[in-house]
C-alpha positions in Angstrom: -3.0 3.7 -19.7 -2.7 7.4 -19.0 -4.9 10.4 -19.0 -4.1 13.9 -20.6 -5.1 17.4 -19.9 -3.9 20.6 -22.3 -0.5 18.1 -23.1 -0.1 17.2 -18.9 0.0 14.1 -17.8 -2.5 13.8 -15.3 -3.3 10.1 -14.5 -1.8 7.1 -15.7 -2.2 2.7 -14.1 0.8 0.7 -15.2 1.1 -3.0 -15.2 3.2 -6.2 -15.0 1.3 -9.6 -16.9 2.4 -13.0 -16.4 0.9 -15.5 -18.1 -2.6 -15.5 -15.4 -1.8 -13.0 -13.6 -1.5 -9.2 -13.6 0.1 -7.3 -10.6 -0.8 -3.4 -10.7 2.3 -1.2 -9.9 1.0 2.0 -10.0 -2.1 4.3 -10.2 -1.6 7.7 -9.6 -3.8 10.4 -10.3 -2.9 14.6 -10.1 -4.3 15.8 -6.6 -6.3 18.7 -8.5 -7.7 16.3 -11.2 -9.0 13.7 -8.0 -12.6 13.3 -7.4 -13.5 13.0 -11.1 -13.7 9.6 -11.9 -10.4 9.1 -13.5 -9.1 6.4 -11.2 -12.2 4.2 -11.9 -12.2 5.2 -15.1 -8.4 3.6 -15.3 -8.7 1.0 -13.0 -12.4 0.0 -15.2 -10.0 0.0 -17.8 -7.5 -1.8 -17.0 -9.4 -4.7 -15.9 -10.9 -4.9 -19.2 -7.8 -4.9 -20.6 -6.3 -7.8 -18.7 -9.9 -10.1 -18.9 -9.2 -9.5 -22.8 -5.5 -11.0 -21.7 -7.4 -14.0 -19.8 -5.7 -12.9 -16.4 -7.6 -14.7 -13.8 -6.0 -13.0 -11.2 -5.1 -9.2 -10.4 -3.0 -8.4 -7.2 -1.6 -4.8 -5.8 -0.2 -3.5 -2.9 -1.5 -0.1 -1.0 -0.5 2.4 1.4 -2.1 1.0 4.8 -2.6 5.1 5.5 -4.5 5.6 1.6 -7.9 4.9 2.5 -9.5 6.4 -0.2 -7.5 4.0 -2.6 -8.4 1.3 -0.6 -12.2 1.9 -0.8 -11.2 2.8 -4.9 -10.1 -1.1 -5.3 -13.2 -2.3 -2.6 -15.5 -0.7 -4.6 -14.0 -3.1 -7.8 -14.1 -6.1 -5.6 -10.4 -6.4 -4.4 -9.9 -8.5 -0.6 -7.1 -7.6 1.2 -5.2 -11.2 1.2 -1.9 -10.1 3.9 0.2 -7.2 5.3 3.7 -6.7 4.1 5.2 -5.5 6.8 7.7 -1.8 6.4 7.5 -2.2 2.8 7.5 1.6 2.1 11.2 2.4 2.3 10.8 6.2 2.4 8.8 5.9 5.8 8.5 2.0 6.7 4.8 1.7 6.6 3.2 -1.4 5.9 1.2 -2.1 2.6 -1.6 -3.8 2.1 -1.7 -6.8 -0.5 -4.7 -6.8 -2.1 -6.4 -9.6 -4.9 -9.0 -10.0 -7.4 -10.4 -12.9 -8.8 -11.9 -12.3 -12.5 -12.0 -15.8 -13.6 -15.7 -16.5 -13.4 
């Protein structure tokens, strides 16, 4: 799923389903197009998307430094589930693993 301004990319989520589960890669949203909604909008989205797919489980890994994703996926119910230790190879830091259950 993406989002598009005047023929820019400006937002897009990607991700991976197997069978009942969905890992996110990535959600990424332009620095001047942040504070907008877009990110919920995507990540709402998205989790329609893979509930439609019967995914019963969701799982993502996050910068331990990008707090305001973190509080993003809180706010949809994620739980941080472990630490992957130096899994960012451009500067080591740790990530976050992240989970949400949507089988209800």
């Amino acid at each position: 799923m993406f989002g598009v301004f005047k023929n820019s990319l400006v937002a897009y989520v990607s991700c991976f389903l197997l069978l009942e589960e969905a890992e996110i890669l990535n959600l990424a949203v332009l620095p001047s197009f942040r504070k907008q909604g877009l990110g919920s909008f995507l990540l709402e989205n998205l989790l329609l998307f893979c509930k439609e797919q019967k995914v019963e489980k969701v799982f993502l890994e996050v910068r331990e430094s990008n707090i305001i994703a973190q509080k993003l996926y809180f706010k949809f119910g994620f739980k941080q589930v472990g630490l992957r230790k130096n899994y960012y190879p451009d500067n080591k830091e740790h990530a976050l693993l992240m989970s949400l259950n949507l089988k209800k």
